[in-house]
C-alpha positions as CSV (number, residue, x, y, z in Angstrom):
1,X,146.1,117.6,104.2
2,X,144.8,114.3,103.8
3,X,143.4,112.6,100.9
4,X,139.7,111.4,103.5
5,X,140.2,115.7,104.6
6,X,139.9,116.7,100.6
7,X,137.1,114.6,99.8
8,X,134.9,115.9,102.7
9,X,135.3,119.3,102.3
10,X,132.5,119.7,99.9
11,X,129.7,117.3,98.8
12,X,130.0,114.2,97.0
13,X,127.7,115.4,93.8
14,X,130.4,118.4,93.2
15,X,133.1,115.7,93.1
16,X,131.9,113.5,90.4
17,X,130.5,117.1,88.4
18,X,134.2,118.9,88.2
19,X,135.8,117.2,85.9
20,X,132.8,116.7,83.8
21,X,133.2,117.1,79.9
22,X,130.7,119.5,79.0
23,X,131.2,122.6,76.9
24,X,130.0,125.5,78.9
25,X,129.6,126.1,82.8
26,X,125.3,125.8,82.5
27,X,125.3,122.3,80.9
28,X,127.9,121.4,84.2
29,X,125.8,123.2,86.7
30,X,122.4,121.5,85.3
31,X,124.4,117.8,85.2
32,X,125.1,118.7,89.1
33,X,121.2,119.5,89.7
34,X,119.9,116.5,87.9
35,X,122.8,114.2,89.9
36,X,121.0,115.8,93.1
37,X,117.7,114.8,92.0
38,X,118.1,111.6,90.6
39,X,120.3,110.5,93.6
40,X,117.7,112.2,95.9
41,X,115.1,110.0,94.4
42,X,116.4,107.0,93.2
43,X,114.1,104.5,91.0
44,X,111.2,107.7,90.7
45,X,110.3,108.9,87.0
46,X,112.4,112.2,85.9
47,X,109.3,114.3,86.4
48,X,108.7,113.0,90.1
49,X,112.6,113.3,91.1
50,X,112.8,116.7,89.3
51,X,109.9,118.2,91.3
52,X,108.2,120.5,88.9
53,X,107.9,121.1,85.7
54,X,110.3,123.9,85.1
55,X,112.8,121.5,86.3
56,X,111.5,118.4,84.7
57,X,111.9,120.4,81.1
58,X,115.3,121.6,81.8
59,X,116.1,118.0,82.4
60,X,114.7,116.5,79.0
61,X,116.7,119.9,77.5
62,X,119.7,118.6,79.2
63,X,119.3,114.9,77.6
64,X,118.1,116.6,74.1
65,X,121.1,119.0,73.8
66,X,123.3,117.7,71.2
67,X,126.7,119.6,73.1
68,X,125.9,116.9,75.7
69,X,127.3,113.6,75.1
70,X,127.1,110.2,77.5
71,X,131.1,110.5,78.0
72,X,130.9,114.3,79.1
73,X,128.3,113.5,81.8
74,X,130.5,110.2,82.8
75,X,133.9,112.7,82.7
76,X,133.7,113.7,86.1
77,X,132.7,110.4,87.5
78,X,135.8,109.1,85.7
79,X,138.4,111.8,87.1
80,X,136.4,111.3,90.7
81,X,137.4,107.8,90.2
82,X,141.2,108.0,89.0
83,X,141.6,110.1,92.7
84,X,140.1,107.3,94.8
85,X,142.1,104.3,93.1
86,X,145.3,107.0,93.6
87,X,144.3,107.0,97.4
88,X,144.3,103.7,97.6
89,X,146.4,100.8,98.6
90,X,146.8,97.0,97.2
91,X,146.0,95.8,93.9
92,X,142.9,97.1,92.3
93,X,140.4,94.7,90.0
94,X,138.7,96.7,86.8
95,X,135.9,94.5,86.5
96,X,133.9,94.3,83.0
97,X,130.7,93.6,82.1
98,X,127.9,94.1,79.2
99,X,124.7,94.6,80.2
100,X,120.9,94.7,78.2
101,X,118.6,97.4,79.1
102,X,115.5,96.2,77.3
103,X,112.2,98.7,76.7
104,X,108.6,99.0,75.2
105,X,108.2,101.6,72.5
106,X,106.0,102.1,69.9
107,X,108.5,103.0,67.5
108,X,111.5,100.7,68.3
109,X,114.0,101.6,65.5
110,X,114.1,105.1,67.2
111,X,116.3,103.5,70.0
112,X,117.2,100.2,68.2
113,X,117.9,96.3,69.1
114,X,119.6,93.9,71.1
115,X,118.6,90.6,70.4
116,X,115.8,88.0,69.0
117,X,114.1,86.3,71.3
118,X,111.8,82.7,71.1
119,X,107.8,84.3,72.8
120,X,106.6,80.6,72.4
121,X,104.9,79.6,69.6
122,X,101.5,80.8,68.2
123,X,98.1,78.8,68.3
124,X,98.8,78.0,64.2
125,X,101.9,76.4,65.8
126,X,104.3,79.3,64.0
127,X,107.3,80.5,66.3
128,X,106.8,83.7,67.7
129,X,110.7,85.5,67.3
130,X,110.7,88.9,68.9
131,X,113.1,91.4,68.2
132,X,113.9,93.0,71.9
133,X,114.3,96.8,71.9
134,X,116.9,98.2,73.4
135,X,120.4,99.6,74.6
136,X,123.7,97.8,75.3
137,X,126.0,99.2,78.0
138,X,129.7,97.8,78.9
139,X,131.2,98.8,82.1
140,X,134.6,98.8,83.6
141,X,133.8,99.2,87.1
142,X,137.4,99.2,89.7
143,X,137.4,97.5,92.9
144,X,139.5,97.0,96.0
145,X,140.1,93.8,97.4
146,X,137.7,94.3,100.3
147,X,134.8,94.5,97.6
148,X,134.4,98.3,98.0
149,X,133.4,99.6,94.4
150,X,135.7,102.7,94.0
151,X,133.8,104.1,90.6
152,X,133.8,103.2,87.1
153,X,136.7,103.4,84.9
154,X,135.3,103.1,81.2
155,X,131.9,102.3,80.1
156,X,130.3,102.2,76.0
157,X,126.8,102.2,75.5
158,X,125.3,101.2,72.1
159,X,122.7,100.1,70.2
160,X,121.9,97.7,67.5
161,X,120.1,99.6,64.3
162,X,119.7,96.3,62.5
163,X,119.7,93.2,64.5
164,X,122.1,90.4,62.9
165,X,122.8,87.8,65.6
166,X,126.4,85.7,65.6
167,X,124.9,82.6,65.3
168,X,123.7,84.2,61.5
169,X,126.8,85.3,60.9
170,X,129.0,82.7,61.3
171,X,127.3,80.5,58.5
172,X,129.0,82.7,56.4
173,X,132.2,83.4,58.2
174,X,135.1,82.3,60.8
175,X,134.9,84.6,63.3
176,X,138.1,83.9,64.4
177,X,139.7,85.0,61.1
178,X,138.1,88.3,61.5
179,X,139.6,91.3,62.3
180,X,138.9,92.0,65.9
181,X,138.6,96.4,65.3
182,X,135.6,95.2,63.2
183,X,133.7,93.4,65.9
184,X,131.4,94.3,68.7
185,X,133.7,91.9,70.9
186,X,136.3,95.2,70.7
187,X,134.8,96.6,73.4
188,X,136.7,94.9,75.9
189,X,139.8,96.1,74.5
190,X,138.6,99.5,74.5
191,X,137.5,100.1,78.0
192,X,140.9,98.3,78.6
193,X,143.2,100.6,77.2
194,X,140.6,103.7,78.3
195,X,141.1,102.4,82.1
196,X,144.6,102.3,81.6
197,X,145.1,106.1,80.0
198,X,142.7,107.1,82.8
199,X,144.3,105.8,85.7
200,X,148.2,104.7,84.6
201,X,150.5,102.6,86.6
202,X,149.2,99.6,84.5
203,X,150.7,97.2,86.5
204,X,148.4,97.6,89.4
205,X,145.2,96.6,88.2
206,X,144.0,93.1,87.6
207,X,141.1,93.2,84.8
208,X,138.7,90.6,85.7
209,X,136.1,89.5,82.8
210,X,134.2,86.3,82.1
211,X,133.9,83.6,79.7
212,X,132.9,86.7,77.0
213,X,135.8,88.1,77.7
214,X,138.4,84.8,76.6
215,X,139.3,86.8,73.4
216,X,143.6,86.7,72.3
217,X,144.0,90.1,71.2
218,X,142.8,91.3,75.0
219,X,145.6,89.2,76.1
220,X,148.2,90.6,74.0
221,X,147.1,94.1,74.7
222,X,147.2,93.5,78.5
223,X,150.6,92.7,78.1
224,X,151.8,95.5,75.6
225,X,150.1,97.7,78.2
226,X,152.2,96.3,81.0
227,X,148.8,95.3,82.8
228,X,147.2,92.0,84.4
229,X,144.0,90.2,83.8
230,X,141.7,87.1,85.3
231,X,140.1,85.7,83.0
232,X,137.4,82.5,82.9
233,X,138.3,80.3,80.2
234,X,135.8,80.0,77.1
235,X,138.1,78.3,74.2
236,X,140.0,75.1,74.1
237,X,142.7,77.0,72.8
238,X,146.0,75.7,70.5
239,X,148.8,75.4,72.9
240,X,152.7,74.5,71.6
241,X,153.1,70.8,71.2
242,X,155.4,69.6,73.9
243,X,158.3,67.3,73.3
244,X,156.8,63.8,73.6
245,X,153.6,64.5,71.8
246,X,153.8,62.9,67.6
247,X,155.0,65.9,65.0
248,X,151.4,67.4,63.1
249,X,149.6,66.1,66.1
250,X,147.4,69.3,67.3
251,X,147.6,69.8,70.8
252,X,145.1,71.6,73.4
253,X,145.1,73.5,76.1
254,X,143.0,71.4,78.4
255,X,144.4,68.5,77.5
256,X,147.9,69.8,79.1
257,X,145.5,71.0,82.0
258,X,143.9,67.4,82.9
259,X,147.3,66.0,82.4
260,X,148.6,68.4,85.6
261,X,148.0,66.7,88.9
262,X,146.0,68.3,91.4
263,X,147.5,70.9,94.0
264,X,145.0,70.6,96.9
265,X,141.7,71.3,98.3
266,X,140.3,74.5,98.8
267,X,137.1,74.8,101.0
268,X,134.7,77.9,99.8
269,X,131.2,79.3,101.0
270,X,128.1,79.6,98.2
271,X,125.7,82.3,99.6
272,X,125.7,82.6,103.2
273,X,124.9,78.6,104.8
274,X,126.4,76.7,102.2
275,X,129.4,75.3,101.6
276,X,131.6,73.4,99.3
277,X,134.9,71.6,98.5
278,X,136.8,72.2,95.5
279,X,139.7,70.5,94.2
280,X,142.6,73.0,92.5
281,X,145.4,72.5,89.5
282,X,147.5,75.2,87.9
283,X,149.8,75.1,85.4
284,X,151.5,77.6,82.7
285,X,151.2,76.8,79.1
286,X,152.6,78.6,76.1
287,X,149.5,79.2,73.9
288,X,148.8,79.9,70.7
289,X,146.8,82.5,69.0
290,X,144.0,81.4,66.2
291,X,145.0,79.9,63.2
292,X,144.1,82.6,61.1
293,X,146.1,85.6,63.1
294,X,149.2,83.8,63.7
295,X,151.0,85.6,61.9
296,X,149.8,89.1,63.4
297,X,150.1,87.5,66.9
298,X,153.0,85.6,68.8
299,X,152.3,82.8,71.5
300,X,152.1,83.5,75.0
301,X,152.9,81.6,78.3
302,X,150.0,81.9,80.7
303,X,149.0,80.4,83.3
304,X,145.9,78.2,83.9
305,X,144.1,77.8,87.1
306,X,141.3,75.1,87.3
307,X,138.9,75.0,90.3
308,X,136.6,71.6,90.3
309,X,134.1,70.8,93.1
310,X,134.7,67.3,94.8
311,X,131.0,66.4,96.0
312,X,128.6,68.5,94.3
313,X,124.8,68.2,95.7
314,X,121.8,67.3,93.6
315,X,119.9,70.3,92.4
316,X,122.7,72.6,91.2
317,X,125.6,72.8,88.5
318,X,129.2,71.6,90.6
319,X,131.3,74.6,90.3
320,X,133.9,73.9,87.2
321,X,136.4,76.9,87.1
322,X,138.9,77.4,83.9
323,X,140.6,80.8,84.5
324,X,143.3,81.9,82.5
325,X,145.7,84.9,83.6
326,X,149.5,86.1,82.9
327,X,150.2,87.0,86.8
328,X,152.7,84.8,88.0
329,X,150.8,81.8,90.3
330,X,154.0,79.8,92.3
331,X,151.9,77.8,94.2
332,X,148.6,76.3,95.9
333,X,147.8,79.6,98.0
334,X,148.5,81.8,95.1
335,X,145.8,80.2,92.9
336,X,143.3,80.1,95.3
337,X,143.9,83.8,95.6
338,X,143.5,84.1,92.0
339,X,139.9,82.5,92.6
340,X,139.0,84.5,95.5
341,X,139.5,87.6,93.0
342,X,137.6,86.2,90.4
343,X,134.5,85.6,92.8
344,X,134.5,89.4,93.1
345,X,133.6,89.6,89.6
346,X,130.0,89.2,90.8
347,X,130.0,92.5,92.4
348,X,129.9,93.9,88.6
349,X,126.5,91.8,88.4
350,X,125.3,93.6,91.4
351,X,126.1,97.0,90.4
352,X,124.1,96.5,87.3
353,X,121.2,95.3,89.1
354,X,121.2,98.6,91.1
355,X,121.0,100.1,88.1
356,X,118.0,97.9,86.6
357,X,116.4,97.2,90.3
358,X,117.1,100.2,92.4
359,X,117.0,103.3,89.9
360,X,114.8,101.5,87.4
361,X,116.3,102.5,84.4
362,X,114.8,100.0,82.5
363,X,110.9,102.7,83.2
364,X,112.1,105.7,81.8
365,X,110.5,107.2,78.8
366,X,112.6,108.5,77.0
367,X,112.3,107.8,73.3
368,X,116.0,108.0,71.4
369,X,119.1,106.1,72.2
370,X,121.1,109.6,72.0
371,X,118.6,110.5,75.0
372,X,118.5,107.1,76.5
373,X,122.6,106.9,76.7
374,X,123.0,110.5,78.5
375,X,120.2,109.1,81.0
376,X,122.2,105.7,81.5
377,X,125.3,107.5,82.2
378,X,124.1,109.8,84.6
379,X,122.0,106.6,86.7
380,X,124.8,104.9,86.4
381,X,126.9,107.6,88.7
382,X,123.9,107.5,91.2
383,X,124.0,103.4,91.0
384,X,127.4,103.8,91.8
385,X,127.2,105.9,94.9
386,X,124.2,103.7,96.1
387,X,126.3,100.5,95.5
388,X,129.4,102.3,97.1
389,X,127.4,103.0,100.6
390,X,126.6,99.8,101.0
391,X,129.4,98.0,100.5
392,X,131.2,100.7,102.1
393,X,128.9,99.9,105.7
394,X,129.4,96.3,105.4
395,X,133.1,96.3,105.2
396,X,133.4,99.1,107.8
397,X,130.4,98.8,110.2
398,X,132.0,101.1,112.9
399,X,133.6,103.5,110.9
400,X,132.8,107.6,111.3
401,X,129.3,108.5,109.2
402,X,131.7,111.7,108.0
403,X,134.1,109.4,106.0
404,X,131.2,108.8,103.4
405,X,128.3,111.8,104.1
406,X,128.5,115.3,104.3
407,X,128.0,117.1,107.6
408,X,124.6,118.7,106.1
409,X,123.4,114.7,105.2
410,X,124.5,114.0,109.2
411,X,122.8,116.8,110.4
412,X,119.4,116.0,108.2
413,X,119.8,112.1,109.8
414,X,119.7,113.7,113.4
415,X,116.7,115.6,112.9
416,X,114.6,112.9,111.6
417,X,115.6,110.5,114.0
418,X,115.4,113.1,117.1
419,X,111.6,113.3,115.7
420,X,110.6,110.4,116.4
421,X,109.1,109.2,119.6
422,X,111.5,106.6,120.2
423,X,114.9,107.4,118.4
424,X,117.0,105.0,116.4
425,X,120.2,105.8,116.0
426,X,121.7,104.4,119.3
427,X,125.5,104.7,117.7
428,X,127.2,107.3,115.5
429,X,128.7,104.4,113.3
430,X,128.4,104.3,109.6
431,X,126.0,101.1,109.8
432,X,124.0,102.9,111.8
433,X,123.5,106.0,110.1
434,X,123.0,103.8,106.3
435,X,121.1,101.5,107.8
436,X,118.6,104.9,108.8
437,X,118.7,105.5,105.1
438,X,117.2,102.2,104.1
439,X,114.6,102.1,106.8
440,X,113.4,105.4,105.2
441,X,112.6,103.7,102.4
442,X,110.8,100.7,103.4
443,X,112.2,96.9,105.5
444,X,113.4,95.8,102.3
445,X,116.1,98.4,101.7
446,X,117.0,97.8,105.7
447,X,116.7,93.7,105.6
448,X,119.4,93.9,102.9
449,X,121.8,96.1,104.8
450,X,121.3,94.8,107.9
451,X,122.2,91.0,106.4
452,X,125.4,91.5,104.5
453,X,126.1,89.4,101.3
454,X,129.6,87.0,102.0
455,X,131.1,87.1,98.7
456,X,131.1,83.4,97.5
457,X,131.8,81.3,94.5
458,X,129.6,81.6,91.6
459,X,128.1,78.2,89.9
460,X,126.7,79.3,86.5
């Protein structure tokens, strides 16, 4: 039986529920109700989704119970995901990303902090610093190369109890000669290495990160772990001194960089009408770690891929690419494949916005971060799904409706549509059927899936 036979055999809910991590069958059977709900009603409060308010207290029970844990609700999702990459073909991207979910309480050190922020100045001409309350959430998020999300592979939600920013802290210290297990930066490499025990054959997967992400100790682990990575370049790092350069002359990465001639000219699309020309150098340089962890750290040779445009126009930032990665690029076309990955990165961007924008998670009321976290987890399933229709209909327009909804979801389609006095659905594609979905839910939802977003080169 095939893999596309399995997965429509029972509804999509019970597939991300059975491998959940909860400790009795009750908890599991109420995390499958609520994913019903919430999914049914995406962006409503949890008493309007839920229905009543039996149900709406069995759901605040649910997020109370200390048995339940963010990780046991995300289990299943996790599991659900490991059988889709395993059914795929081609290289698969683990995209990563932190995100702020920001909210109004009355007591913020119940949930905690995420950062100060300037509110202006008062009329005595004092700054007005606000403390934002809040909850942090880093997501590994896999993707094919068509840009269909496939689920999430790792995600750590957190909270700051005591606000210190790193700007504070490193009048006092070199963050670079700190350990990296005792910084918040460690997150990266522990959604790594939880992708990678989740999903194994490491060399597969390309993990795709941004500036935030140009730490050394992700790179080594990548490469202990036998895996890849795509990285945009933050630090003008140390690289090994070549043989014409003076003795105790300290040499830099981008230095080597500007010294490589340019490759070619690669022609790109920003948005959907304009477009752009950028200019393209790669070279591989043996780098150095940090001063301070040399000795815990040997030099690598990675490769660096710079993208420049040729002709920006006036109004916007050119786009000025460094990525760094330790896949093997041989030639022109390989590095502008490297970039056309890394433009994919965005889709991480989007999926948080469905999150923030679609379910509204940044309305809910609920009052502790142990709350807020289970909550976050199970929107973030729902945001998933949500994200995964969409891109699913854009990439395959004509496919079958059954290769994403059950036969009961077709059926329910049908009967609305057959109501109306003039019916809609004048194909039994997958476009067809989604686009349905949106128009239930106002022109918005359907504007943005009838106009399909090109994925494009990013110019922050």
């Amino acid at each position: 039986m095939s893999r596309e036979k399995v997965v429509n055999t029972y509804d999509w809910h019970d597939q991300e529920v059975v491998g959940a991590g909860l400790p009795d069958k009750r908890l599991a059977r109420r995390l499958r109700c609520l994913l019903d709900q919430m999914s049914a009603s995406p962006g409503q409060p949890v008493p309007a989704a839920c229905g009543d308010w039996a149900a709406t207290k069995a759901a605040y029970r649910f997020f109370d119970n200390p048995r339940v844990t963010e990780h046991g609700v995300l289990a299943g999702h996790f599991a659900a995901t490991a059988a889709r990459v395993a059914a795929s073909e081609g290289p698969i991207l683990i995209l990563q990303d932190t995100t702020e979910f920001i909210y109004n309480r009355a007591q913020p050190g119940m949930i905690g902090f995420t950062k100060t922020i300037n509110g202006g100045r008062y009329k005595a001409g004092r700054p007005n610093v606000r403390t934002l309350c809040g909850m942090l959430m880093h997501s590994s998020l896999a993707l094919n190369l068509s840009g269909t999300p496939i689920g999430l592979t790792a995600a750590k939600f957190w909270t700051r109890k005591k606000f210190k920013g790193s700007w504070a802290l490193r009048r006092h210290v070199n963050p670079t000669r700190v350990p990296i297990e005792t910084k918040e930066s460690y997150r990266w490499l522990e959604n790594l290495r939880q992708s990678m025990a989740l999903l194994g054959e490491p060399e597969r997967y390309i993990h795709v990160g941004d500036r935030e992400s140009d730490i050394y100790e992700l790179f080594c682990l990548a490469e202990d772990l036998g895996t890849n990575f795509l990285v945009r370049v933050q630090a003008n790092r140390l690289a090994d001194t070549p043989a014409t350069t003076a003795k105790n002359t300290a040499h830099r990465v981008f230095a080597q960089l500007s010294a490589t001639p340019w490759a070619g000219h690669h022609h790109v699309l920003i948005g959907r009408d304009e477009a752009a020309v950028v200019k393209v150098k790669f070279a591989s340089i043996r780098t150095l770690p940090p001063v301070g962890k040399q000795k815990r750290y040997a030099s690598r040779l990675l490769t660096y891929i710079h993208a420049l445009e040729t002709d920006p126009p006036a109004g916007r930032p050119p786009i000025d690419w460094r990525l760094v990665t330790n896949l093997p690029v041989a030639d022109f076309a390989a590095a502008v494949e490297k970039l056309g990955w890394y433009a994919l990165r965005w889709k991480i961007e989007t999926f948080h916005k469905v999150m923030k924008s679609g379910c509204r998670a940044e309305e809910t009321r609920l009052e502790t971060s142990d709350r807020l976290a289970k909550f976050l987890a199970l929107i973030a399933v729902v945001s998933w799904r949500i994200f995964f229709l969409t891109m699913t209909a854009r990439n395959k327009p004509d496919a079958t409706p059954s290769s994403v909804f059950t036969a009961a979801e077709i059926n329910v389609l049908d009967q609305i549509d057959a109501s109306r006095h003039t019916p809609r659905l004048r194909d039994r594609s997958l476009a067809a059927y989604l686009l349905q979905i949106a128009m239930l839910g106002g022109t918005s939802s359907a504007t943005t899936i009838r106009h399909p977003e090109t994925w494009s080169y990013g110019v922050d």
